[in-house]
C-alpha positions in Angstrom: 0.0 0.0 0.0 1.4 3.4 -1.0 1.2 6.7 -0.7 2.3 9.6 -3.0 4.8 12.4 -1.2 6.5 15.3 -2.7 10.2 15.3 -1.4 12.0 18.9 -2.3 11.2 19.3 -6.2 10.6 15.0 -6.5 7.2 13.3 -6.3 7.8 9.5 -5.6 6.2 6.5 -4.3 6.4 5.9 -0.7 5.5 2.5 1.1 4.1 1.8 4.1 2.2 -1.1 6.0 -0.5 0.1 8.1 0.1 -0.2 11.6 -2.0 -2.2 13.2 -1.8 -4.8 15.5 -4.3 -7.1 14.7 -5.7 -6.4 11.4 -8.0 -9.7 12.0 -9.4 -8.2 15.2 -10.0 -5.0 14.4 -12.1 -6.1 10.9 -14.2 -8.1 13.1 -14.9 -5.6 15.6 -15.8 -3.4 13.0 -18.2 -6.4 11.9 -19.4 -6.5 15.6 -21.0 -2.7 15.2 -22.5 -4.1 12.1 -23.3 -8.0 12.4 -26.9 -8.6 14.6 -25.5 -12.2 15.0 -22.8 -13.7 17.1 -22.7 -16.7 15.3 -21.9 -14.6 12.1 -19.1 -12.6 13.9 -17.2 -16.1 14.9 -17.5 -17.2 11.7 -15.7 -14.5 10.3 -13.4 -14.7 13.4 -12.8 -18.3 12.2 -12.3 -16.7 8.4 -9.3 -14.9 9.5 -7.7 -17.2 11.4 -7.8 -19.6 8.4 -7.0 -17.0 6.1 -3.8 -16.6 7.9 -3.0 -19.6 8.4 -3.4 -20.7 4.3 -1.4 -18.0 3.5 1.6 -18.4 5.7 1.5 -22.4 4.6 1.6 -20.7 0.8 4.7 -18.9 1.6 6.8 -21.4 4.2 8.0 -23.2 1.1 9.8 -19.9 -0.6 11.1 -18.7 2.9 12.3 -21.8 3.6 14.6 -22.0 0.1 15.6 -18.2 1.1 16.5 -18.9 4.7 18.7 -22.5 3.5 20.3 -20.1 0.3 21.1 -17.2 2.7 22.5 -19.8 5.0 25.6 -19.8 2.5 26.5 -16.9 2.7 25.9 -15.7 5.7 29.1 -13.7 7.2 29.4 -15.2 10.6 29.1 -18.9 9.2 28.8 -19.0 5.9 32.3 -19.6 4.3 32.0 -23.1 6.4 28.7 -24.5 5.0 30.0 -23.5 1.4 33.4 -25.5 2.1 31.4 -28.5 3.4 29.0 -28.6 0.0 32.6 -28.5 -2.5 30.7 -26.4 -4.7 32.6 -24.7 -7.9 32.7 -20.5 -8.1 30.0 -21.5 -11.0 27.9 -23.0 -8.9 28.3 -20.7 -6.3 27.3 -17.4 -8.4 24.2 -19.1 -9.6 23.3 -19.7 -5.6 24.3 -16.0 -4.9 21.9 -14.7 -8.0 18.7 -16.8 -6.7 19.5 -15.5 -2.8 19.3 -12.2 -4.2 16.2 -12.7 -6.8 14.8 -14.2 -3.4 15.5 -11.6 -1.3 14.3 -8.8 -3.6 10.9 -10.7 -4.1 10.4 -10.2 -0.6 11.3 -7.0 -0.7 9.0 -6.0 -3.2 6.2 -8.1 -1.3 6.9 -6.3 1.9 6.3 -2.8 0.0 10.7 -2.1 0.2 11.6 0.1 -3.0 14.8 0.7 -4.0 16.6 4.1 -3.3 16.9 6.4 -6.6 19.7 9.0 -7.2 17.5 11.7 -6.9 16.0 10.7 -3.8 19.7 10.4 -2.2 20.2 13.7 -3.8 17.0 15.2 -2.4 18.0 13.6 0.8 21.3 15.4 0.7 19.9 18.9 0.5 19.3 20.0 3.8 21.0 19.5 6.9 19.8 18.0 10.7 21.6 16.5 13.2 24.8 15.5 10.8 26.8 18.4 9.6 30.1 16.5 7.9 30.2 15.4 4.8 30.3 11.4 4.9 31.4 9.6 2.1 31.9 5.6 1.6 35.4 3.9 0.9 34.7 2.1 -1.9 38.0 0.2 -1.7 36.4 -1.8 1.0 33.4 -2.9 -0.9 32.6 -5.7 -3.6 31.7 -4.5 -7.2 31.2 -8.1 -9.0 28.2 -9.4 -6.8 25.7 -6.5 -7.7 27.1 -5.9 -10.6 26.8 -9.3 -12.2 23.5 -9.1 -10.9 22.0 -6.2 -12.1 23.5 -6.8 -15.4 20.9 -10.2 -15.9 18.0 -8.1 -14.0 17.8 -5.0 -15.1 15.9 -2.4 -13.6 14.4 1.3 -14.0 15.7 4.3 -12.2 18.7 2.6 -10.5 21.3 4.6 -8.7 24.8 4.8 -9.7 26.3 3.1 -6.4 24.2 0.1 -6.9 26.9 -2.2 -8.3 28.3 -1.8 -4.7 25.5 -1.4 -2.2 21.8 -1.5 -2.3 19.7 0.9 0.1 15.8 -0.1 -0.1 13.3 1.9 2.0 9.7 1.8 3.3 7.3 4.2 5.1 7.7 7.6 6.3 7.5 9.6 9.5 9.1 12.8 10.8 11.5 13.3 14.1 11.9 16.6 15.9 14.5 17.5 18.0 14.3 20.6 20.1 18.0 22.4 21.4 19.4 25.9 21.7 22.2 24.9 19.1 24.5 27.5 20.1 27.1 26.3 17.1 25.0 25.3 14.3 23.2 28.8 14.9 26.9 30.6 14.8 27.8 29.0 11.7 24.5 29.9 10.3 25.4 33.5 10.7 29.2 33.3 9.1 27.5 31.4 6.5 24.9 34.5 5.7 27.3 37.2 5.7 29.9 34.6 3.4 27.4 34.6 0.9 26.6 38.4 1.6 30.4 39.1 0.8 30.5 36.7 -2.3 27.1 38.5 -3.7 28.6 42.3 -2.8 31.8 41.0 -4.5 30.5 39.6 -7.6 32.2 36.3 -6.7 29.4 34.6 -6.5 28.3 35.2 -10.2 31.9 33.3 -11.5 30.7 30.3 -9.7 27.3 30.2 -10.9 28.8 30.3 -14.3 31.0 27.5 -13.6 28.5 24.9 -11.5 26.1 23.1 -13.3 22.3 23.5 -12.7 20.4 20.9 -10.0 18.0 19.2 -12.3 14.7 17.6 -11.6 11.8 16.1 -12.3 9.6 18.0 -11.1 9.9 22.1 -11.0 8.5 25.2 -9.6 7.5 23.7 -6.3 6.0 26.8 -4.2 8.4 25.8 -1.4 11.7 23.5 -1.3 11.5 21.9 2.3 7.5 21.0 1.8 6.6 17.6 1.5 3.1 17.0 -0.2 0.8 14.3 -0.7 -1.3 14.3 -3.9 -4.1 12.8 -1.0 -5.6 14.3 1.1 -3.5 17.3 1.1 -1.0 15.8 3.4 1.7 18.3 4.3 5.5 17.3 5.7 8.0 20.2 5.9 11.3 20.3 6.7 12.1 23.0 9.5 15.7 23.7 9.6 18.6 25.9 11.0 19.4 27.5 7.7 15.9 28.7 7.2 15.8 30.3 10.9 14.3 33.5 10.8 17.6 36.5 12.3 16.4 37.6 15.7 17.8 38.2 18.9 15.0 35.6 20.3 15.6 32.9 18.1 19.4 33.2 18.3 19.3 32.8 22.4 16.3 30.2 23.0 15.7 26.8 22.3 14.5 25.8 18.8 12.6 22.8 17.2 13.9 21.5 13.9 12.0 18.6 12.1 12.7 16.6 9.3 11.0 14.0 7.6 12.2 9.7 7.9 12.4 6.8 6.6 10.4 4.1 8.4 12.7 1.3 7.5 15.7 0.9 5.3 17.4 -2.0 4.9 21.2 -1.8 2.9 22.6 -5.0 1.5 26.4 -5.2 0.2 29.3 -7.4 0.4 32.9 -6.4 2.0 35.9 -6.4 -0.7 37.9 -9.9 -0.5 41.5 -9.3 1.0 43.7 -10.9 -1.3 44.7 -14.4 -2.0 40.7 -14.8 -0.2 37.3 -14.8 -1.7 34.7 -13.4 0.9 31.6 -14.9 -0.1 28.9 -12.8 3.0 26.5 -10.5 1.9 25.6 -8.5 4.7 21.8 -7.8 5.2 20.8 -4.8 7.5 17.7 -3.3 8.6 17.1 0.3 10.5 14.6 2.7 11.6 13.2 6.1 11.7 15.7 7.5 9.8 16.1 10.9 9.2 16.1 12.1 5.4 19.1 14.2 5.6 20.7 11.8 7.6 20.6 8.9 5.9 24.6 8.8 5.3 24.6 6.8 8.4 23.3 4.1 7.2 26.0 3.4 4.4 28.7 0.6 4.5 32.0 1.2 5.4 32.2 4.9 5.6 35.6 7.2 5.5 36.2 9.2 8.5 35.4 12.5 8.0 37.4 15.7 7.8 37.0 19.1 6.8 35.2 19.8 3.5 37.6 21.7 0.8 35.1 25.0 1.2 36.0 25.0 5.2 39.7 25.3 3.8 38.8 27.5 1.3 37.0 29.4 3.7 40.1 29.0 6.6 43.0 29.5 4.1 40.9 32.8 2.3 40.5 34.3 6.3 44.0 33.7 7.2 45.0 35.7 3.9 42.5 38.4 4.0 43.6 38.6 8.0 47.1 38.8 7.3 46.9 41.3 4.8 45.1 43.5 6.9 47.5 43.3 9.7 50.4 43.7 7.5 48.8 47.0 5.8 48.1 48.5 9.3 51.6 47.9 10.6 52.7 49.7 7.3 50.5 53.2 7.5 51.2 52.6 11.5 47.3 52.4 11.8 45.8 52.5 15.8 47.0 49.2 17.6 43.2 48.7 18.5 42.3 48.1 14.8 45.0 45.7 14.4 44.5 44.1 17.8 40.5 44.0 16.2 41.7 42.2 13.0 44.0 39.3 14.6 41.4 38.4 16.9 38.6 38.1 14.7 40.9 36.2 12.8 42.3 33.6 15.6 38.1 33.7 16.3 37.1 32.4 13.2 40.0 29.5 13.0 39.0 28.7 16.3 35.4 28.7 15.5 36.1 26.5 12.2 38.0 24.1 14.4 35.5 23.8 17.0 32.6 23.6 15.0 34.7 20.4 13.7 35.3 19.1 16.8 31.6 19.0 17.9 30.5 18.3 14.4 32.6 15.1 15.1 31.3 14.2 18.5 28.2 14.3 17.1 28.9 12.0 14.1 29.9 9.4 16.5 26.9 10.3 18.5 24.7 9.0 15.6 26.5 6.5 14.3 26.6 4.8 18.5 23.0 5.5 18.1 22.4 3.6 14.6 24.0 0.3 15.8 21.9 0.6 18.9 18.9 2.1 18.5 18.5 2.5 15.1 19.8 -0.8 14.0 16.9 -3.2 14.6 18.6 -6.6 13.2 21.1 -7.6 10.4 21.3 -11.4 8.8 18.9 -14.0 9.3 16.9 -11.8 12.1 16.0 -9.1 9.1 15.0 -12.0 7.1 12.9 -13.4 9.0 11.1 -10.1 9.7 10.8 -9.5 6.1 8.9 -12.6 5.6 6.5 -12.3 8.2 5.8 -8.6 7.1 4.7 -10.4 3.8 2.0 -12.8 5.4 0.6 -10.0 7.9 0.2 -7.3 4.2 -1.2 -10.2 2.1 -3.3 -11.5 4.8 -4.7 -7.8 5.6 -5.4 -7.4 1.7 -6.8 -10.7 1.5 -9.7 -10.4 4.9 -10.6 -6.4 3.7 -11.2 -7.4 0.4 -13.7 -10.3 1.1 -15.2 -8.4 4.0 -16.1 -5.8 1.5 -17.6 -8.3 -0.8 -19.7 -9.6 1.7 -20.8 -6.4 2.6 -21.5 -4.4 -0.8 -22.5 -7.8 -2.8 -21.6 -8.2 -6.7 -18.4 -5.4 -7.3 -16.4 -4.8 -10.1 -12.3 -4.7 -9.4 -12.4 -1.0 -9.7 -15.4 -0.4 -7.4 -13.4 -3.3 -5.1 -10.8 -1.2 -4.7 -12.5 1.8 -4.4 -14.4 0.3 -1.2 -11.3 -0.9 0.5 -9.5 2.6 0.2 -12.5 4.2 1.8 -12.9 1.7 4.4 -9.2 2.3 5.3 -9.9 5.7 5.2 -12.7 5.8 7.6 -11.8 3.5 10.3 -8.7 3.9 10.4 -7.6 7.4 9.3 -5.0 6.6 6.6 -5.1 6.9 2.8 -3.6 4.4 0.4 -3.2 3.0 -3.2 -5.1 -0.8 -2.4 -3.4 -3.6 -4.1 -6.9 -4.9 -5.4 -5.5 -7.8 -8.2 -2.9 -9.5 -5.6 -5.4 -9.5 -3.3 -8.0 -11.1 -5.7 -6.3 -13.5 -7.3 -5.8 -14.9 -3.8 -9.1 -14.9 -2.9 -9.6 -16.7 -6.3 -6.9 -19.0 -5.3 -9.0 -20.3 -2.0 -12.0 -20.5 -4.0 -14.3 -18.2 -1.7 -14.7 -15.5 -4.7 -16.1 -16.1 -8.1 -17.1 -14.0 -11.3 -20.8 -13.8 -12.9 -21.1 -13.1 -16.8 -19.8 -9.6 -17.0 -16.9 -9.9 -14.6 -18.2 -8.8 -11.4 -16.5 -9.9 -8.1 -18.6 -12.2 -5.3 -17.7 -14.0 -2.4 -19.8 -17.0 -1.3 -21.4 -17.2 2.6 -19.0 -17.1 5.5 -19.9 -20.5 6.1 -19.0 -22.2 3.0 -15.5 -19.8 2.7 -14.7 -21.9 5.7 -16.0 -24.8 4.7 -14.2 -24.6 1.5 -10.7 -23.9 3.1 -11.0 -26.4 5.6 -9.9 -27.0 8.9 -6.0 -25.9 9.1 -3.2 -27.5 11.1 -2.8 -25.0 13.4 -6.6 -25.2 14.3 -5.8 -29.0 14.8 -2.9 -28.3 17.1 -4.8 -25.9 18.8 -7.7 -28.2 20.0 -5.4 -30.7 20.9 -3.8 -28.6 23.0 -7.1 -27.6 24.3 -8.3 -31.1 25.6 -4.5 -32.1 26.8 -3.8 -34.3 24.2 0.0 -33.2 22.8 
């Protein structure tokens, strides 16, 4: 289920599960306002359960193959399981390309899509908590897996650094953080009177002629930090330092910044081989609520960071423009205050530029502590495993909203189908989305509790003969057994 979101100039898809614990329960409490009959809400009570239960036999099969495939290359114990089966680097690349066609599958199931250049660049535009530029040392990373991969199943809209790493994401939120920001709010105010001094100077016309012009695909948005939904007129807008209105007030109290996050992300990529070895793990790992314009620390085997060539730029042009100001006061013997004035601003401003570095880094390892234990939610076979079981809970959801629909409205065309099921989700639950009416008819086709009539309408048969036509399950077996003490 998806939504469509605006992100600074780009309109793309964003995916998201609806957050509910028991989609089952809540559907039948909804049928408990309407339903006269208890017998009728138990059946449907029964419905679910089976529907759930079907549907998680359907998939145990493919998760199983994924689980046995990933146990090959798995980087803890892997390289051990692959020596024990005596396969051939043929035979092994063939078992790498059906782990990752696997994998992806799931990922597409679970509503993951893969990150684009533009939406990294978008990303990239603004600033929040992490103010270094952080970059990835390629030298440590595998090229041939991806690559050979992507070359045999090509994609749309792929980003340039997938041949080394792949980031997918899912769902979106927004985090706030609320600080006085002493620093950031300092360099926010060199940084207006730089750009001051470059427009005054003309400098900053030679470098417009020289940079190249952002392009995107969308243009003339009214604002660049406004995030908008073509539904429902949903609004998410990035509130940052730069954009701080001057005034004593702002500069000396507490502010709140707010940018917008990823749900989940999950990165997959594969460390470079040391030499004379051939490192066959793919490392799998999942995070959350991750900020936009933070999403850097998430990447795989990043460089330490350092200053940017501007801040030397910025540094070296100070200490020249300082110098020579001291020097051509000494000369037309010019008050001592004025050049006491000058050498202190300067020694302020490399101080300042060193400082802000300092904290800039603190921070950095701040957030990157904070990603491996609070952001990091699993890696490996743990991510897997949650992948899959995000499958079964989205397809059963699709699967019990669509029938209960039918039930309710009677004969429905797909389009009318789908129509119902947005507007359900809509009303009980306050959240608007693009339904995924075919996957979740075909399945109902599949159990046989939905048929056609001549002109292609949709209808489901009685609640009593849907469970009579999937029959009683395992689980419901193991169940009762348990129930009367018989293991």
């Amino acid at each position: 289920m998806s939504c469509l979101i605006s992100k600074d100039h780009l309109v793309y898809e964003i995916e998201f599960e609806l957050k509910l614990e028991s989609w089952g329960l809540l559907i039948w409490f909804h049928c408990y306002l309407n339903w006269e009959h208890s017998s009728d809400r138990a059946e449907f009570l029964k419905f679910c359960k089976r529907v759930e239960y079907t549907i998680r036999a359907w998939y145990l099969l493919q998760f199983e193959d994924l689980m046995q495939l990933y146990a090959l290359f798995d980087p803890v114990n892997g390289a051990q399981k692959l020596e024990q089966h005596n396969l051939s680097p043929e035979e092994i690349d063939i078992l790498e390309e059906n782990f990752l066609s696997y994998m992806i599958q799931v990922m597409d199931k679970s509503n993951f899509k893969i990150v684009s250049d533009e939406e990294f660049e978008v990303a990239q535009i603004g600033q929040y908590l992490l103010n270094l530029p952080i970059s990835v040392d390629e030298k440590k990373l595998d090229k041939k897996l991806l690559k050979r991969y992507w070359s045999k199943h090509p994609q749309e809209n792929l980003p340039e650094f997938v041949d080394k790493y792949v980031i997918f994401r899912r769902g979106i939120g927004v985090d706030r953080t609320t600080d006085y920001f002493f620093m950031e709010k300092v360099d926010m105010i060199i940084s207006r009177i730089w750009a001051k001094l470059l427009r005054v100077t003309g400098i900053q016309r030679l470098r417009s002629m020289f940079s190249k012009p952002r392009q995107y695909s969308i243009k003339n948005r009214k604002r660049d930090d406004e995030y908008e939904s073509d539904q429902d007129d949903l609004y998410v807008e990035r509130i940052r330092i730069q954009n701080l209105e001057f005034s004593l007030r702002n500069l000396l109290s507490k502010i709140t910044i707010q940018e917008p996050t990823f749900d989940r992300m999950i990165v997959v990529y594969r460390k470079a081989s040391p030499k004379g070895k051939s490192d066959r793990g793919i490392y799998v790992k999942h995070f959350k609520n991750i900020p936009m314009a933070d999403m850097e620390i998430v990447l795989p085997e990043k460089k330490n960071p350092s200053l940017t060539p501007m801040d030397w730029v910025k540094f070296l042009g100070t200490a020249i423009v300082g110098l020579v100001a001291i020097v051509s006061s000494l000369e037309i013997k010019a008050d001592p205050w004025v050049v006491i004035a000058v050498l202190s601003t300067l020694v302020g401003y490399c101080a300042k530029t060193y400082f802000a570095f300092q904290q800039n880094m603190a921070m950095y390892q701040n957030l990157v502590t904070q990603s491996m234990y609070d952001k990091q939610l699993d890696s490996g076979k743990g991510t897997l495993l949650h992948l899959c079981d995000d499958v079964i809970q989205q397809e059963v959801k699709e699967v019990i909203l669509s029938f209960f629909i039918l039930m309710e409205q009677g004969k429905c065309t797909r389009e009318d189908l789908d129509l119902h099921c947005e507007e359900l989700i809509k009303e009980e639950f306050g959240q608007s989305c693009n339904f995924d009416v075919d996957d979740a008819v075909q399945k109902l086709e599949k159990l046989g509790v939905v048929s056609r009539d001549s002109i292609g309408r949709h209808f489901a048969v009685s609640l009593k003969r849907a469970n009579e036509i999937i029959g009683t399950t395992t689980e419901e077996l193991v169940l009762k057994a348990r129930q009367t003490g018989l293991q």
